[in-house]
C-alpha positions, -999 to +999 in steps of 0.1 A: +367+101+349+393+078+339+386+071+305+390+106+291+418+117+310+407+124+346+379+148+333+384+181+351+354+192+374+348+225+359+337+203+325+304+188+314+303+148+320+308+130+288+273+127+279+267+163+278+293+174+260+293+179+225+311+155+201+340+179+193+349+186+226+344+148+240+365+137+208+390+166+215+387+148+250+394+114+240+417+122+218+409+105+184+383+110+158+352+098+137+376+076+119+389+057+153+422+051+160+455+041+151+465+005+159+497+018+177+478+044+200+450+018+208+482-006+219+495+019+244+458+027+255+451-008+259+489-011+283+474+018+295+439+016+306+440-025+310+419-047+292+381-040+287+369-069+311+349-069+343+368-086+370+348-117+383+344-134+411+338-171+396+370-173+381+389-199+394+411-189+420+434-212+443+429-197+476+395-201+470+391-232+458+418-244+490+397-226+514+364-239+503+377-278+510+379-263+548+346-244+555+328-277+568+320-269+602+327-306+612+364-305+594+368-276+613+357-287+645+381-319+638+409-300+637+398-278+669+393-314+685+428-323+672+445-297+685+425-302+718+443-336+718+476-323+716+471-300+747+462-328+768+492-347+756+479-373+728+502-358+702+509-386+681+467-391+676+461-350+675+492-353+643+480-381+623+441-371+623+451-334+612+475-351+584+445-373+575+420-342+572+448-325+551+451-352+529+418-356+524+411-314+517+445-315+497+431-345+471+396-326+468+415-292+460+436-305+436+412-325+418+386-295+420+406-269+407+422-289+376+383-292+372+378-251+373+409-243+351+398-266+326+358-256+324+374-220+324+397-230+293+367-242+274+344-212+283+378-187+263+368-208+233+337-188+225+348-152+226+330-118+228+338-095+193+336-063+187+339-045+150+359-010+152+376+012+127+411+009+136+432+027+109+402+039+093+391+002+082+367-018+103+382-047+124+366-072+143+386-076+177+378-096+209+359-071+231+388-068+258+408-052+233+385-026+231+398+005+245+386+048+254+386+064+219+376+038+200+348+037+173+324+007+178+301-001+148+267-010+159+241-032+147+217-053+152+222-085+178+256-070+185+264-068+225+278-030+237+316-038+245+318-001+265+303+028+275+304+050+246+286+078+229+263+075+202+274+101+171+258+086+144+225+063+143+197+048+122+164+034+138+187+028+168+171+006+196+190-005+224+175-033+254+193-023+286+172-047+307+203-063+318+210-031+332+184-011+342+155-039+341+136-016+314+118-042+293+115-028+264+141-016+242+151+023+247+155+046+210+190+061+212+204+092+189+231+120+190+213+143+207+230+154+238+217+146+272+210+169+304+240+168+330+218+157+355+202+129+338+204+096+351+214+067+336+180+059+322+178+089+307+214+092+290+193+092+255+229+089+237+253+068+255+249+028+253+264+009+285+285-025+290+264-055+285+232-040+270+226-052+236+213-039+201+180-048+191+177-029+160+191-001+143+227+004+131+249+032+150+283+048+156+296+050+191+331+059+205+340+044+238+346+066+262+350+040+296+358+000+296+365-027+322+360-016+357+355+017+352+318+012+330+283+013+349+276-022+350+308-029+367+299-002+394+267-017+398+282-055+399+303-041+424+273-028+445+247-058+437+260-094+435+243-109+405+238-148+414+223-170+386+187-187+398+197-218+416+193-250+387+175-281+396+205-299+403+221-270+427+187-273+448+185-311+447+222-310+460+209-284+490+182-304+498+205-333+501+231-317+520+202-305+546+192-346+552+230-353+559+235-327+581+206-332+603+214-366+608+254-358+611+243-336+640+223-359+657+246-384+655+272-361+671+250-353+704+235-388+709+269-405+706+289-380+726+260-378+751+260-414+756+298-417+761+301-389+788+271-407+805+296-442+802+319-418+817+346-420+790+374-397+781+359-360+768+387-357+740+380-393+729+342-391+734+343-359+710+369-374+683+350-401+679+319-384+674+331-362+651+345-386+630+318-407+629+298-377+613+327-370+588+331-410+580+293-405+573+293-369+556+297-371+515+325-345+520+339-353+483+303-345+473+316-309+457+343-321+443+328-347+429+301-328+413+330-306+400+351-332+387+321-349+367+306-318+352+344-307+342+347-341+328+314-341+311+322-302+290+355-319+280+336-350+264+310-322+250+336-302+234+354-329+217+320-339+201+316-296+192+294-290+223+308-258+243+299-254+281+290-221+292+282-223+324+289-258+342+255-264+361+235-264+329+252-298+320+230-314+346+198-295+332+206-306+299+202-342+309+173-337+324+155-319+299+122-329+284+113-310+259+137-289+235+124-261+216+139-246+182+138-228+150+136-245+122+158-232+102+199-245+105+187-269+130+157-290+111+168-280+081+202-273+064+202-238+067+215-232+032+190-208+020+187-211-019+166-183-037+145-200-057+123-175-077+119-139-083+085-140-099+058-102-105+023-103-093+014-131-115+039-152-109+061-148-133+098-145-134+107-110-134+140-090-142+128-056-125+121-080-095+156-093-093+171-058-096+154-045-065+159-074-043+197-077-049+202-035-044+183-038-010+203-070-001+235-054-012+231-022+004+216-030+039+238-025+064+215-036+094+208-069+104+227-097+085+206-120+076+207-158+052+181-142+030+201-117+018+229-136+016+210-158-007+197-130-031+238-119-028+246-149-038+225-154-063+227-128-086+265-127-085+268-132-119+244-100-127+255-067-140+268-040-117+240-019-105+266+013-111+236+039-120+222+034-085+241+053-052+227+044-017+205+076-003+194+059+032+179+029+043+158+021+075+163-011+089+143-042+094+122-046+133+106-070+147+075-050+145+074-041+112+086-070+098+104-053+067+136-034+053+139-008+032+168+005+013+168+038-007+186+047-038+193+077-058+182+071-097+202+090-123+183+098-152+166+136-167+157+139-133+172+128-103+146+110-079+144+089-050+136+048-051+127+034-022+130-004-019+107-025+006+116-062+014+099-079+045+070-107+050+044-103+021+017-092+047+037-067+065+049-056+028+007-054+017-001-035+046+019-010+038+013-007-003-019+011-020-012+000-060+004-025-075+025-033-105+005-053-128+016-059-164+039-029-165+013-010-149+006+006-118-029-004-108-049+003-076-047-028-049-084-036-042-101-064-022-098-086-061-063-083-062-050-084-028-068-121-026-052-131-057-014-121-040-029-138-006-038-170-024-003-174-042+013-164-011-004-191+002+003-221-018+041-217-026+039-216+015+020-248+019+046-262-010+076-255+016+086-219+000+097-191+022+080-164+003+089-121+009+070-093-007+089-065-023+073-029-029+088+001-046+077+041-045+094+065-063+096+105-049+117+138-053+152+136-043+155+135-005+182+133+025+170+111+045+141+088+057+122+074+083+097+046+090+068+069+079+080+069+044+070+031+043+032+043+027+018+043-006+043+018-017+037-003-050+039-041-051+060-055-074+065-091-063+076-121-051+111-138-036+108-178-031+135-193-008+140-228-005+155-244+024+158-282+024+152-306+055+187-311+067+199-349+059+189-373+090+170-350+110+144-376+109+162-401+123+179-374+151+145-365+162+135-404+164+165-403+186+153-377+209+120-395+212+134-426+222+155-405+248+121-389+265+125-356+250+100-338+229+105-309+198+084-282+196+086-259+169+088-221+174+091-201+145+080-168+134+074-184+098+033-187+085+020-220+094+017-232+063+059-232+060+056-248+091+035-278+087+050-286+054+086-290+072+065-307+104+049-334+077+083-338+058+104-345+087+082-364+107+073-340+133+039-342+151+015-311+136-016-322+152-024-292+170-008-260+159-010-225+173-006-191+156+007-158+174-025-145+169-044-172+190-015-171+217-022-129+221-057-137+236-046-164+255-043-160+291-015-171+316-037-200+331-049-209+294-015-207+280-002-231+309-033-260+301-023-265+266+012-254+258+022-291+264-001-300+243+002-275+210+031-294+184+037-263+163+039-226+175+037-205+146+035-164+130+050-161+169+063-126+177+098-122+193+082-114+228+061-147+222+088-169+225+090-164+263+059-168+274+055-205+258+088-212+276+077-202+310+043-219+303+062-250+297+084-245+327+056-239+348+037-272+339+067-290+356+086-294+320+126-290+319+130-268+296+159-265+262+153-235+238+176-239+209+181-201+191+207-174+176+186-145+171+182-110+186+148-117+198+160-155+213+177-139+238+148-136+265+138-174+255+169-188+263+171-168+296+139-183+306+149-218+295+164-247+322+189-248+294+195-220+269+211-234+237+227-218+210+256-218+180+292-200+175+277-180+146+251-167+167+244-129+170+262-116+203+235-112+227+219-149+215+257-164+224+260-146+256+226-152+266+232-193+260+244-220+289+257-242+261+271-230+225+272-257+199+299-254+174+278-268+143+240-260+143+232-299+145+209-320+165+229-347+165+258-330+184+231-314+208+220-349+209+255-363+223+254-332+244+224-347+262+238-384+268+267-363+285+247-348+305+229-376+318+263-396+319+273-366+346+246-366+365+242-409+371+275-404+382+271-378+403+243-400+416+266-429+419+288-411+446+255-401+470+246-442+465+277-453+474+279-427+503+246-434+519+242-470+516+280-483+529+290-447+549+254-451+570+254-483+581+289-483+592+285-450+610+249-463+628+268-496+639+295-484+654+275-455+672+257-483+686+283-505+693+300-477+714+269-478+739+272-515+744+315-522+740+335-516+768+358-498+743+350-477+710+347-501+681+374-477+663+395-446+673+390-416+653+417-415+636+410-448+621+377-437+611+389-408+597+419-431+576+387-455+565+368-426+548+401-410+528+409-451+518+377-453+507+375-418+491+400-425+466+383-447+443+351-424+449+375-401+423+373-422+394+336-425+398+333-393+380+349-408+348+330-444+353+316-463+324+272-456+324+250-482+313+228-472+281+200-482+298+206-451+324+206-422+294+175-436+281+152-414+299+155-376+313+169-376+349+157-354+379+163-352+420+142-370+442+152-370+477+127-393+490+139-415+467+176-408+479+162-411+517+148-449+508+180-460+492+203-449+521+177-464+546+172-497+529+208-505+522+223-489+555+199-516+571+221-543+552+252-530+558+244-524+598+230-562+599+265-579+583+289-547+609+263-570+641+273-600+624+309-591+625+306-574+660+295-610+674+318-628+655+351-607+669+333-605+700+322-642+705+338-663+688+371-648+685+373-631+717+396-601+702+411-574+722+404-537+719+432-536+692+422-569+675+388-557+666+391-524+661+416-540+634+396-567+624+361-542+618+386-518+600+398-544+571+360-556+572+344-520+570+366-507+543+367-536+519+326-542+521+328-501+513+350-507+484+324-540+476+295-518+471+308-492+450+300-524+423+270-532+433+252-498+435+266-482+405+245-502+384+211-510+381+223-546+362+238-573+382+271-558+389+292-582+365+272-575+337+286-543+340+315-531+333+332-505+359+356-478+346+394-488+345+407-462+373+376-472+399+381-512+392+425-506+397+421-483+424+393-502+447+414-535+441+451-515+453+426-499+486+414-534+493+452-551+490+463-524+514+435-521+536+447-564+543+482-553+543+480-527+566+481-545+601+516-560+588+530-525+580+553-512+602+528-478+601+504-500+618+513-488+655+508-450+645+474-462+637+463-490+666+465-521+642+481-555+650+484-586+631+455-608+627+459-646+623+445-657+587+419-676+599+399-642+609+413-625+577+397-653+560+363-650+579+363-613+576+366-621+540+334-642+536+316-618+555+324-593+529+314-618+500+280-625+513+274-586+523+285-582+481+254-610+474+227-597+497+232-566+485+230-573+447+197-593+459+182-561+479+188-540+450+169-559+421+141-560+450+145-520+454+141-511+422+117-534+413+091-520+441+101-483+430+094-492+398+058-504+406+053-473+430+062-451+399+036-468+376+010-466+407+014-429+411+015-419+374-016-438+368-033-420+397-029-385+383-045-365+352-030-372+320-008-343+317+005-343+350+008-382+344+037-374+316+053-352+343+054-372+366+071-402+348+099-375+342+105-365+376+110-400+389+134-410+363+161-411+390+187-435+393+162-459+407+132-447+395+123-453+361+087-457+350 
């Protein structure tokens, strides 16, 4: 074993042996280590990080510009060429294919290296005792020998030990698929036992669900269990809509790349013309057609789009989810932070009665202060509120047993000096959790038994201060003789003693944002674990919809088919428990909803993996920040909500490239396969096809930082390849009836040569390419819209030397001559009146998808109706 030293066989393995001997091993101590030893450790053992695969690597990114089978079978032809002695032709088309895969690279990996610049900014800490103190440190800097302190939402940094632990769960789902969360303590395990059952050692990338603990590491990086196991099991994230929208697209191209390739070839061996030539051109004609930019593209815009996001405080994660987040639907959240300002104020400490209470205030701020579990705003409040009170000196801390998601409460126990030394034990949690667990009550300085009479009275005062927007906590106390420790079980027989009231204010303009998100197709649905009379209050306050609320209770007898039917439907999901939360995602997911779930709790974590788009904030607990796609630097819907207008910015663009592809790239490519058949020459030589598409590919760069109409982030955006398959049909059809028109023009009325047309349908094919970039990236008449700077400069320098070129003295290399300027000129008109029949086939286009979007959402059931209206808001598509 590395980490201790190369462990010698004759010993136990770590997890067996006991904690003198593994410290003696490790060589440090309860108290940690030194900052200068965990320096030399760290040059030592390397930092604590897994090596990954994704991380943007040159060779990779150079390599992956190659792995088309057609650019590959290019070059092959290429080289082919050169054997039979057409060297010049074999030399330029393999420069032209190396420009092209050079531009992509470059472009793609500045793209990488900047996403994986943004993804540093929100870091993985750890807390350790370095020198004896605690010190929070990035988690890479953890090293063998440290002591990790534990609690709860923290994620383990490195296999280590457990030596010390309270109420000490641990989720290792991530490792071993084990759902629920495993109890870990001290005691040593067998030297057999399998991971599962290592009862005292917590692993690399599980995380703490409640408890507190101290571990010491014992191995890191590459040398943990998880990385043995990434090692053994790739680990791929579940292809995103987008991803399989992109598939299914590139499956359409290819199958009609391929057929193009074995009609056109076929067709020109049957006319008995040269192999090599046959084959070049029928490759190219399936590259001049292929979106080969596509990847970059998609790179380039998503890169784009986390830049934009993180000047405006949203941090991307993990690239694809860009694309989800514009296509999202409905978002769900807390409430509190996000509808409301997330500055807990205590409001009250009132007894039974509801009065304010001194003894009250005591015990609330000595279990505040002395918890060392979960950190929490509520006891920051009570902290902060009684600041100004008197020391609480003649009280030591005797144990404390941390707050669960079961239970619901926290207890804190305290040593009372006095004649006789005795135990108090200290309960805060939610006031029915706190009931259940109390027998008497404190009642005018007296203890008094808690019947049916009484226990109404607390449930109906509980009640109202909720329904008046109060987030109300019980508090019980129970004295007993002088003990060491405790456990759950001592939560019994406790008295009550009172009430806390928090007040937490709807944040400023959250009205307004959620107006916003309305307008922008997207629904909030409220997920909270608060009662439902908190709840509606906020709901009513804001402006939310509270029509039809659900409890946890109601969702527990709900099955999976039930749950699907009205999900959609419920406004308010309240009293949910943590393991709630992920059924009401995948409900809504499974209804045909995109999904966003905003959290930065523990118990979030398993939400936000179910999500389309997990969401969360930089002061998130660890496994709720590692668990998210997308980390928002302030806990605002407004910035989530500029986060969403990038995404759909991203995504039209995207879009923009596979219009501009299909509808110019298709009908070239199908008119000059056809004019092959019929010309007793080939309309262009490859390796002026091939110099068409990388012209034309140029300005196809800047599309991914093009301007976006409003009107195209109003509404959620998803894939729809039928959609995709009309729009290449219907405007190849124009572009292949103005490439005839040009045909008989060159052909009969010009009468040009070999050279003189391929010349002539090379300025006319690449200029009416450049022409419809304008046309098609807009849903508007093109000049009411106003194209990005770099796409308008660069289309207009392509299209200057795409006339120039004939007169170049490069011209030769390539098969031009001079044309006269009479042809220029005609070439020219053709272009201008391909530019107005296309702007009129478009407002036709999407006008009758339009009407075919409002046919078929009136023809289905009302829920599926909403759905449906989502799914075709493509680019094209709106209903």
């Amino acid at each position: 074993m590395q980490a201790t030293g190369d462990e010698q066989a004759s010993k136990a393995p770590y997890w067996a042996q006991p904690l003198a001997s593994l410290l003696a091993a490790l060589d440090t101590g309860t108290t940690g280590l030194a900052s200068t030893e965990a320096r030399r450790r760290l040059a030592r053992f390397g930092r604590n990080t897994i090596r990954h695969t994704d991380e943007p690597k040159a060779l990779q990114v150079l390599l992956r510009q190659f792995r088309s089978p057609l650019v590959l079978i290019l070059v092959f032809a290429a080289g082919m060429s050169a054997l039979v002695g057409e060297v010049n032709e074999a030399v330029i088309i393999t420069l032209i294919v190396l420009i092209s895969c050079g531009l992509s690279f470059i472009q793609e990996y500045r793209a990488s290296r900047a996403v994986e610049a943004l993804r540093r900014r929100i870091s993985h800490r750890a807390l350790v005792l370095r020198d004896g103190k605690p010190t929070s440190l990035l988690a890479p800097d953890v090293v063998p020998g440290d002591v990790i302190l534990m609690s709860a939402g923290t994620l383990v940094p490195a296999d280590a030990v457990v030596f010390e632990a309270r109420e000490f769960n641990v989720s290792e789902a991530a490792l071993t698929g084990e759902a629920y969360p495993v109890v870990k303590s001290p005691e040593l395990s067998a030297p057999d036992a399998p991971l599962f059952r290592r009862s005292n050692v917590v692993f690399t990338g599980t995380s703490v669900r409640s408890g507190t603990a101290r571990v010491v590491a014992v191995r890191t990086g590459n040398d943990t269990e998880f990385a043995a196991i990434a090692a053994a099991i790739e680990r791929g994230a579940p292809e995103t809509e987008f991803a399989r929208g992109i598939r299914r697209f590139g499956y359409l191209m290819t199958e009609i790349m391929l057929a193009i390739v074995i009609v056109v070839f076929s067709a020109n061996l049957l006319l008995q013309r040269p192999p090599i030539d046959s084959l070049l051109f029928s490759i190219a004609l399936a590259v001049g057609l292929s979106p080969e930019l596509l990847p970059a593209i998609v790179s380039i815009t998503l890169a784009r789009g986390a830049r934009a996001m993180a000047r405006k405080g949203v941090i991307v994660r993990r690239l694809e989810s860009i694309e989800n987040l514009g296509s999202m639907n409905i978002l769900c959240t807390d409430k509190t932070g996000t509808l409301t300002e997330g500055n807990i104020r205590l409001d009250a400490c009132l007894d039974v009665d509801g009065r304010a209470s001194g003894d009250v205030l005591m015990w609330a701020r000595l279990n505040a202060t002395l918890q060392t579990g979960l950190q929490n705003p509520l006891d920051e409040a009570i902290t902060s509120a009684t600041a100004g009170q008197p020391e609480l000196a003649s009280y030591a801390k005797v144990d404390e047993i941390p707050y669960d998601f079961v239970r619901k409460r926290l207890s804190v126990i305290v040593l009372e000096s006095g004649p006789v030394d005795q135990n108090l034990l200290i309960c805060k949690g939610a006031v029915p959790q706190v009931l259940e667990a109390s027998t008497s009550v404190l009642e005018n300085g007296r203890i008094e038994s808690l019947d049916v009479s009484r226990r109404l009275r607390i449930d109906e005062r509980f009640h109202n201060w909720s329904e008046e927007g109060f987030r109300v906590l019980g508090l019980a106390v129970r004295r007993s003789a002088a003990l060491q420790s405790f456990g759950r079980d001592e939560e019994r027989d406790l008295t009550f003693v009172g009430f806390l009231l928090f007040l937490d204010t709807p944040k400023a303009g959250i009205t307004q944002t959620l107006t916003a998100l309305s307008k922008r197709g997207i629904g909030v649905k409220l997920i909270t674990g608060d009662n439902r009379h908190v709840a509606v209050h906020l709901a009513n306050a804001i402006g939310l919809r509270a029509a039809r609320v659900m409890t946890g209770e109601q969702l527990s007898q709900l099955t999976k088919d039930t749950l699907f039917g009205c999900a959609a439907e419920t406004d308010l999901f309240v009293e949910i428990d943590p393991n709630q939360k992920e059924r009401i995602i995948e409900a809504l997911r499974r209804a045909g909803h995109v999904v966003g779930y905003l959290g930065d709790g523990i118990n979030d974590a398993p939400a936000m993996h179910e999500a389309d788009v997990g969401i969360s904030v930089d002061n998130a607990v660890d496994v709720a920040r590692e668990a998210a796609d997308i980390v928002l630097l302030k806990r605002d819907l407004d910035v989530l909500l500029q986060g969403i207008d990038d995404g759909r910015k991203s995504f039209v663009n995207t879009m923009k490239y596979i219009s501009i592809t299909t509808s110019a790239n298709f009908g070239n490519m199908m008119s000059m396969a056809l004019a092959s058949m019929f010309l007793p020459f080939l309309p262009l030589l490859a390796k002026q096809i091939l110099l068409n598409n990388l012209l034309s590919d140029v300005p196809s760069l800047a599309i991914a930082d093009d301007n976006v109409d409003r009107e195209e982030t109003r509404l959620p955006r998803r894939w729809d390849i039928s959609h995709v398959r009309r729009f290449m049909v219907s405007f190849g059809l124009v572009s292949s009836f103005f490439d005839i028109l040009t045909f008989s023009a060159l052909i009969f009325v010009v009468r040009a040569g070999p050279e003189t047309f391929q010349t002539g349908w090379f300025i006319e094919s690449l200029i009416t390419e450049l022409a419809i970039v304008f046309v098609v990236r807009t849903k508007m008449p093109f000049w009411r819209s106003r194209p990005g700077q770099a796409l308008l400069w660069l289309s207009a320098a392509i299209a200057l030397l795409a006339v120039a070129l004939p007169y170049l003295p490069v011209a030769g290399w390539f098969g031009f001559v001079p044309i006269s300027g009479s042809l220029l000129a005609g070439l020219l008109l053709i272009s201008l009146l391909y530019l107005v029949a296309s702007e009129f086939v478009k407002h036709h286009f999407f006008a009758a998808e339009h009407r075919a979007g409002h046919r078929r959402a009136r023809s289905l059931p009302r829920s599926i109706g909403r759905r449906a209206r989502i799914d075709r808001a493509t680019p094209g598509n709106e209903a």
